[in-house]
C-alpha positions as CSV (number, residue, x, y, z in Angstrom):
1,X,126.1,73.6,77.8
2,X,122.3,73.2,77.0
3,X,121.4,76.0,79.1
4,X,124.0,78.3,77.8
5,X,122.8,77.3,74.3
6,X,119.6,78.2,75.4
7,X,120.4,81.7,77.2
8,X,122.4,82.7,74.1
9,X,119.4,81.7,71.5
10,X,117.2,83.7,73.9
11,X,119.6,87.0,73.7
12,X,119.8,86.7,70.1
13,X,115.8,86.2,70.2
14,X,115.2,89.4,71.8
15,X,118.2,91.1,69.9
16,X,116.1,90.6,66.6
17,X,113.0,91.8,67.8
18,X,114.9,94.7,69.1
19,X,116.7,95.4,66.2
20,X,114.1,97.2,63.8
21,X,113.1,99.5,66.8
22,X,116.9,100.6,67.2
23,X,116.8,100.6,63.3
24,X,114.4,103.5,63.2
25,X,115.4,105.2,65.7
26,X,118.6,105.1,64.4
27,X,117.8,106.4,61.1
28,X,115.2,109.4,62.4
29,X,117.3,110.5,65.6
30,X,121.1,109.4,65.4
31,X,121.7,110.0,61.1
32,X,120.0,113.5,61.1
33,X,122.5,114.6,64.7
34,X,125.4,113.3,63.1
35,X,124.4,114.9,59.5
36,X,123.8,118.5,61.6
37,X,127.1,118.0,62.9
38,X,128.8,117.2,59.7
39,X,126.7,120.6,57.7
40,X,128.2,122.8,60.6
41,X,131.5,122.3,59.4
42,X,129.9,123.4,55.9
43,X,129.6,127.1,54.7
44,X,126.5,124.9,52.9
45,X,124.1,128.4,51.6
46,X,120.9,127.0,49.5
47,X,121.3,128.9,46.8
48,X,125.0,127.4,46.3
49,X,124.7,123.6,46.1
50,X,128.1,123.4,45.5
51,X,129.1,124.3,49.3
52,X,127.2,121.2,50.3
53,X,130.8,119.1,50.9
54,X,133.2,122.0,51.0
55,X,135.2,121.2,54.2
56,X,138.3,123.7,53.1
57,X,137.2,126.2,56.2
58,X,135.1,123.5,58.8
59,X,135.5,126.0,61.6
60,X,134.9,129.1,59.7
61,X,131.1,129.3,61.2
62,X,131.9,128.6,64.7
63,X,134.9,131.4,64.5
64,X,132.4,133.9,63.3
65,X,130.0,133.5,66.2
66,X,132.0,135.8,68.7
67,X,131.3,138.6,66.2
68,X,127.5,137.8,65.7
69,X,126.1,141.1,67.7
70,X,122.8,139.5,66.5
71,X,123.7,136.1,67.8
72,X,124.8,137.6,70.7
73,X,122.3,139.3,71.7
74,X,120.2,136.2,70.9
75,X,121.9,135.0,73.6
76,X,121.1,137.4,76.2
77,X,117.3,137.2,75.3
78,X,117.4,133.5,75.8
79,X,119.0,133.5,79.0
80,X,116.2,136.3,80.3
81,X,113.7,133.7,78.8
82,X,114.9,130.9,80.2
83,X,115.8,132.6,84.0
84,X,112.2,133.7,84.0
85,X,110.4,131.4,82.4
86,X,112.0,128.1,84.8
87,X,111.9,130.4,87.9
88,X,108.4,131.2,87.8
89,X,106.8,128.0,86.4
90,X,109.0,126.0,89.7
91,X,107.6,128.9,91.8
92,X,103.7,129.1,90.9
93,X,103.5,125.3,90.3
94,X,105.5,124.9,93.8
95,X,102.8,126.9,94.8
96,X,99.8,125.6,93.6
97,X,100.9,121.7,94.3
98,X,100.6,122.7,98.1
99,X,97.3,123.9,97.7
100,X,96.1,121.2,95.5
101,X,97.7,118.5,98.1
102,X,95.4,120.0,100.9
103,X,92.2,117.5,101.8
104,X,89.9,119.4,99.8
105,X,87.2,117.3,97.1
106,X,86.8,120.5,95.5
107,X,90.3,121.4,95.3
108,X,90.8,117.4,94.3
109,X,88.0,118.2,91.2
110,X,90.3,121.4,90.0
111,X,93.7,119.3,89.3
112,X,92.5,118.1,86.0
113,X,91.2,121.8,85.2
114,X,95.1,122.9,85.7
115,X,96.2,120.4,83.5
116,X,94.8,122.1,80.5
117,X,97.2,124.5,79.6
118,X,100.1,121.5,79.6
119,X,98.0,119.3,77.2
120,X,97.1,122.5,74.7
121,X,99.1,122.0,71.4
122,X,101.7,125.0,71.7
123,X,100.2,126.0,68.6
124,X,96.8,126.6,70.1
125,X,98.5,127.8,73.0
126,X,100.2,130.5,70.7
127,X,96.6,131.7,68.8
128,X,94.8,131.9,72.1
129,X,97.5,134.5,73.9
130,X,97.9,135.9,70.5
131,X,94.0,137.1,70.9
132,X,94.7,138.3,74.1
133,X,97.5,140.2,73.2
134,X,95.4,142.2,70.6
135,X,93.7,145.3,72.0
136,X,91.1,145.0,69.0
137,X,89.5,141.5,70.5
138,X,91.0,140.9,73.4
139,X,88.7,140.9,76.5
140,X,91.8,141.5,78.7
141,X,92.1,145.2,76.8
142,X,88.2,145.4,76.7
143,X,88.2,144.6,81.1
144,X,90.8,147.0,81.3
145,X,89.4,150.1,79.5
146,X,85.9,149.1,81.1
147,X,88.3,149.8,83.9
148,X,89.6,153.2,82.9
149,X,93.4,152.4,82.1
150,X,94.5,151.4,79.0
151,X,97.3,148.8,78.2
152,X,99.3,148.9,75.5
153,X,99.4,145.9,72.9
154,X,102.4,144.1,74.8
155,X,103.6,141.6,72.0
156,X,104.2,144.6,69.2
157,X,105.9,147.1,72.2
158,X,109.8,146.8,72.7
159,X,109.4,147.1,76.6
160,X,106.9,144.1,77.2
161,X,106.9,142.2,74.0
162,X,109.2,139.8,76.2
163,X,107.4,139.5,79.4
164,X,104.3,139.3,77.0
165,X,106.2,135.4,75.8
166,X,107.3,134.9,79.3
167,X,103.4,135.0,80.8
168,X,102.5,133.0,78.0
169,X,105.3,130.4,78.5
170,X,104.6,130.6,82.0
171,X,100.7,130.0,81.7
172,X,101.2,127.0,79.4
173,X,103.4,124.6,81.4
174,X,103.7,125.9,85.1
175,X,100.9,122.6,85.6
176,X,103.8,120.6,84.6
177,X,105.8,121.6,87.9
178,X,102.8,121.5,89.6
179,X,102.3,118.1,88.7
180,X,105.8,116.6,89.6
181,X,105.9,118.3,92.5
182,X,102.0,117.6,93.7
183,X,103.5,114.1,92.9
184,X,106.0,114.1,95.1
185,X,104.2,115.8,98.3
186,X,102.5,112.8,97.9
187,X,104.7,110.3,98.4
188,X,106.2,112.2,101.9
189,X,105.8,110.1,104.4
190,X,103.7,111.3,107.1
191,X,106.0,110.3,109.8
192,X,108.0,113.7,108.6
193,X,105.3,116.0,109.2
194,X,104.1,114.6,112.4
195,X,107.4,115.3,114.0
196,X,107.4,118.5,112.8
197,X,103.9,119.1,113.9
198,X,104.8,117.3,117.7
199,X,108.1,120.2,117.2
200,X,105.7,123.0,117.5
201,X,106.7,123.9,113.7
202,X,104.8,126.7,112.2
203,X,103.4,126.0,108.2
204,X,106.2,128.2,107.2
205,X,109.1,126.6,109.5
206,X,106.9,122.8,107.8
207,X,107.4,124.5,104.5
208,X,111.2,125.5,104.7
209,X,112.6,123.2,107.1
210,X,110.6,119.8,105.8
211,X,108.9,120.4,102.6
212,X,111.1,121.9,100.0
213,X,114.2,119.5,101.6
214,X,112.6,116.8,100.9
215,X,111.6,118.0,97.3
216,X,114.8,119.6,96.7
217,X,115.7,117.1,93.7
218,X,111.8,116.9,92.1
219,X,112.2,120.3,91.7
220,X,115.6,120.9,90.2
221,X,114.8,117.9,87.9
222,X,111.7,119.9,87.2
223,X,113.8,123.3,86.3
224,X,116.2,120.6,84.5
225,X,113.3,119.9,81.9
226,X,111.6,123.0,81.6
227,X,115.2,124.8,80.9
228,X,115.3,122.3,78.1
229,X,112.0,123.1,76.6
230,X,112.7,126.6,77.1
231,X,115.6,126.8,75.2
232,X,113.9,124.8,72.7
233,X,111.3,128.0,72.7
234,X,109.9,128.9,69.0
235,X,105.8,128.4,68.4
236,X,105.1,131.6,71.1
237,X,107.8,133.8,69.3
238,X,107.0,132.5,65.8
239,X,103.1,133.5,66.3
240,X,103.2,136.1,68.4
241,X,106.4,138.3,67.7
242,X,108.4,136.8,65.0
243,X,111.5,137.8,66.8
244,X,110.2,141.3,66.9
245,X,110.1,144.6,67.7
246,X,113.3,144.8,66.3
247,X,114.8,141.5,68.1
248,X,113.6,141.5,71.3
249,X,112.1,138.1,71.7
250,X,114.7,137.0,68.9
251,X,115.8,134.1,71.0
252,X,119.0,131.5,69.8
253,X,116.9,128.8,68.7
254,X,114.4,131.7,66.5
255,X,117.5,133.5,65.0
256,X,119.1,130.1,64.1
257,X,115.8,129.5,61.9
258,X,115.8,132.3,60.2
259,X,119.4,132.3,59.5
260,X,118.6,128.5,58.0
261,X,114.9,129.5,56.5
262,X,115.0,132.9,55.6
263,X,118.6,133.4,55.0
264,X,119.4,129.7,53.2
265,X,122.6,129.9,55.5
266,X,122.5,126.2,56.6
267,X,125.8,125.4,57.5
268,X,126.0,128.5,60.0
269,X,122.5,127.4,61.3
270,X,123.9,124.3,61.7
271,X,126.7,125.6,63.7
272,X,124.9,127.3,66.2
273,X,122.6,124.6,66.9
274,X,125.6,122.5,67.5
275,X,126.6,125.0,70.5
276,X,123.1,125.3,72.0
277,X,123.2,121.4,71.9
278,X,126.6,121.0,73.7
279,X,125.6,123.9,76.3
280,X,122.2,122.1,77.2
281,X,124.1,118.9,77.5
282,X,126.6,120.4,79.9
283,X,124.1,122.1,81.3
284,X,121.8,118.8,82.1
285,X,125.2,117.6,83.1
286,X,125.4,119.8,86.0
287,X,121.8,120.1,87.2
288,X,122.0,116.4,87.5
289,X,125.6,116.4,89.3
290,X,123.9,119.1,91.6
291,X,120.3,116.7,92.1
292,X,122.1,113.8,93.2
293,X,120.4,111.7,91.3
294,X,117.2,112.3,92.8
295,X,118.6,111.5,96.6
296,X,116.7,112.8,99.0
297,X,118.8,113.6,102.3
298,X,122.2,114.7,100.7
């Protein structure tokens, strides 16, 4: 009995010192979720207070979102974000992991160099692309005409305004693929590429056959988190484009914030966060069914 007395004082020991962490995090993570969830069934508008706690319609701003062209289309431009963006951060930082995981001290001294982009505050991420992007003082247009072609000012033209976010998107965390996956390469145990190597396997065959099998789930847990942050996308459009020309680059998460910000529509804001929540969830919920947890050899 003494030493249950003892566990139980123990529990209830560490449950007090727990307790103000899970306070906090209750009140800055948990109360603002469940008060989002509770405004989308709100038509709350700013400039009518009184809609704050009218629950006669709760699913009048989720029933309007099929008919949202603009929503829709916000939509379509996050999905080409999001395809692009994940596909060619997992490829170039797939890329440059095996070349950073060769026996090199020079190539050992340029790791940290890659790292820079990842560690950047988006916003300063934003203003330095933002300068590159404009022909006026940009030495990217100043190379080019030195060169004798001229490219047009991408973030401001309907055609390549997009692919002007995605190579800045790309640029910025690509060294955190590059990183997981140099991380894992790693960790391979040698055994695996001495057999190959004994097999006669070229570095193509040691590539397809042994290295992207055995960093199958790194990878897609990889794609898992930068399709997250990529849905999450708003200091490169907010800087850079605004949304524009027109909406191009208006992405779900951008159009949300002006419908919120600019538009004092809160309860509809709120409603459309709620469904890019839920889809990421169930989205997470697959790329971790198809991972394996992590299990290597499935």
């Amino acid at each position: 009995m003494a030493r249950g007395g003892a566990t139980r004082a123990r529990d209830r020991f560490y449950a007090l010192c727990v307790a103000p962490s899970l306070a906090v995090l209750a009140v800055i993570t948990l109360a603002p979720a469940i008060y989002l969830l509770v405004t989308s069934f709100t038509p709350l508008d700013l400039t009518r207070p009184e809609t704050a706690w009218n629950f006669a319609r709760p699913f009048e701003n989720y029933r309007q979102m099929p008919a949202d062209s603009r929503l829709m289309n916000s939509l379509w431009v996050q999905a080409k974000l999001s395809f692009w963006t994940v596909t060619l951060q997992l490829l170039i930082g797939f890329g440059f992991a095996l070349l950073l995981n060769m026996r090199s001290r020079f190539l050992e001294a340029l790791r940290t160099v890659f790292l820079i982009p990842m560690v950047l505050p988006p916003i300063v991420v934003a203003i330095i692309w933002k300068v590159l992007y404009t022909p006026d003082i940009s030495p990217l247009h100043w190379g080019t005409t030195l060169l004798g072609f001229t490219v047009p000012a991408l973030i401001t033209h309907p055609d390549w305004a997009l692919t002007a976010i995605i190579i800045a998107d790309t640029w910025q965390w690509f060294p955190f693929t590059m990183l997981m996956t140099l991380a894992a390469l790693q960790m391979m145990p040698q055994e695996m590429v001495d057999a190959a190597k004994v097999d006669g396997a070229s570095a193509w065959q040691m590539t397809w056959h042994v290295t992207l099998p055995f960093l199958k789930g790194v990878l897609l847990v990889a794609g898992l988190f930068r399709l997250i942050d990529s849905i999450k996308a708003f200091p490169l459009i907010f800087i850079l484009t605004e949304g524009g020309p027109g909406s191009v680059t208006e992405v779900t998460n951008y159009y949300s914030f002006l419908q919120a910000f600019n538009f004092s529509f809160l309860g509809y804001s709120s409603a459309i966060t709620v469904v890019m929540l839920a889809a990421t969830v169930l989205m997470s919920w697959a790329i971790i069914r198809l991972v394996g947890w992590g299990q290597h050899g499935d």
